[in-house]
C-alpha positions as CSV (number, residue, x, y, z in Angstrom):
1,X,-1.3,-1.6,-17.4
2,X,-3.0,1.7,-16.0
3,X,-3.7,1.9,-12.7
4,X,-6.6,4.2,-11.9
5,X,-5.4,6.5,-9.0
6,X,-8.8,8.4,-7.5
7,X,-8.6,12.1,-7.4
8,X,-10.6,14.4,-6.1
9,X,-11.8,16.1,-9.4
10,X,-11.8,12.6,-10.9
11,X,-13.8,11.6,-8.3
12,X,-15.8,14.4,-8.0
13,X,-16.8,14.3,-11.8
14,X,-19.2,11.4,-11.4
15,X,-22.5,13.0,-11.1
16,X,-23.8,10.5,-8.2
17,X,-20.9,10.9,-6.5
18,X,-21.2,14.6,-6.8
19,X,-24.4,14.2,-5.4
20,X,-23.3,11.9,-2.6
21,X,-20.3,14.3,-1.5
22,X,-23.1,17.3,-1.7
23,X,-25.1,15.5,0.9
24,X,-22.5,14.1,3.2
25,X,-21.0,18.0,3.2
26,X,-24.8,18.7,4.8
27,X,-24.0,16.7,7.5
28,X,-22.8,13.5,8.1
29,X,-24.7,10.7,7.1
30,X,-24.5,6.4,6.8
31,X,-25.0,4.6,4.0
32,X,-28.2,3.3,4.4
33,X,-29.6,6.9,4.8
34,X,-27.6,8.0,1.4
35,X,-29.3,4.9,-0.6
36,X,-32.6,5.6,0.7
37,X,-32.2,9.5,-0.6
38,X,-31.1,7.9,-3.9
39,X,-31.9,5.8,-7.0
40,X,-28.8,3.9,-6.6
41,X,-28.4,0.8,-4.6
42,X,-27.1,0.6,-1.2
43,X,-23.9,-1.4,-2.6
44,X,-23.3,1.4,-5.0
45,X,-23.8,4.1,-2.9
46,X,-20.7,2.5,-1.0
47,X,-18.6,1.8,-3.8
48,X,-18.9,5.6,-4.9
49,X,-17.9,6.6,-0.8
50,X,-15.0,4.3,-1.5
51,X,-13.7,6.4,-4.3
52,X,-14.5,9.4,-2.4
53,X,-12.5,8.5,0.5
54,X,-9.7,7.3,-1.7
55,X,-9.4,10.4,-3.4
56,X,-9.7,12.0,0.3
57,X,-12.7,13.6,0.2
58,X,-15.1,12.1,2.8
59,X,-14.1,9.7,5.8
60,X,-15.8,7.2,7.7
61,X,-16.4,6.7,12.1
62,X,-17.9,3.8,13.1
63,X,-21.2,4.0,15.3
64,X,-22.5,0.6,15.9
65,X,-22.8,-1.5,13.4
66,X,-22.5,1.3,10.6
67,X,-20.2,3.7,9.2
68,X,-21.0,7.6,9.4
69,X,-19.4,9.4,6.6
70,X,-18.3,13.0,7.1
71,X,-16.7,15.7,4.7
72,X,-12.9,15.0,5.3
73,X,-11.7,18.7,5.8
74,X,-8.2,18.3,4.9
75,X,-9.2,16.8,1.4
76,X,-11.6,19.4,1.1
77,X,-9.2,22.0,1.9
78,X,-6.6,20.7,-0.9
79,X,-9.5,21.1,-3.2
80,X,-10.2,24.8,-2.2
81,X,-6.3,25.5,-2.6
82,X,-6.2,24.1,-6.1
83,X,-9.4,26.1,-7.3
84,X,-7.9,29.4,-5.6
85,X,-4.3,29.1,-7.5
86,X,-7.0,28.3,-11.0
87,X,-8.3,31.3,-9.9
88,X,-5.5,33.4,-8.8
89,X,-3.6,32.9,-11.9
90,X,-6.7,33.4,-14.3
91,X,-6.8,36.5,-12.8
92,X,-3.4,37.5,-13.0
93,X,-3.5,36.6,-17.1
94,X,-6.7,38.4,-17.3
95,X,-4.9,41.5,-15.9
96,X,-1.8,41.3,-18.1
97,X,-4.1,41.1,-20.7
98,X,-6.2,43.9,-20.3
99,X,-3.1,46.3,-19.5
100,X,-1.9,45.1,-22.6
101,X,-4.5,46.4,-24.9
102,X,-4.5,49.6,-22.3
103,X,-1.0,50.1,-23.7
104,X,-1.2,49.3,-27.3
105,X,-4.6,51.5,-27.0
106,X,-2.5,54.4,-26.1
């Protein structure tokens, strides 16, 4: 059996939950305030926070008798590192490529 292990790009690549992670990265927000600016239900607007704190992306304080969800920055920063070593070595094959045809140009 497969268990399903939440990611951040996996979890990330649900459009609501995009959505969800855009506005909590706004400013932090509870549940009840995300369903409202949704057309999801208030349950599923916390079963898509749950993925997005398992794949450590968001976490939750208490403040009363609700949970606050904020942007959690370590989770965010692991995805920033990720896209930057995408984009660092795109970059370094795009260069190797073009001084390649520079030299068989020549």
């Amino acid at each position: 059996m497969v268990t399903y292990q939440a990611d951040a790009w996996t979890a990330l690549a649900d459009p609501t939950r995009r959505t969800i992670f855009g506005r909590v990265a706004e400013r932090p927000r509870p549940v009840g305030e995300l369903a409202r600016e949704l057309p999801v239900s208030r349950p599923a607007v916390s079963q898509h926070l749950k993925v997005l704190k398992k794949a450590g992306l968001v976490i939750d304080q208490p403040a009363g008798n609700r949970r606050v969800y904020r942007v959690d920055p370590d989770g965010l920063a692991a995805l920033r590192a990720q896209l930057d070593r995408f984009w660092t070595a795109a970059l370094a094959n795009y260069k190797a490529i073009v001084e390649q045809s520079t030299e068989e140009d020549s």
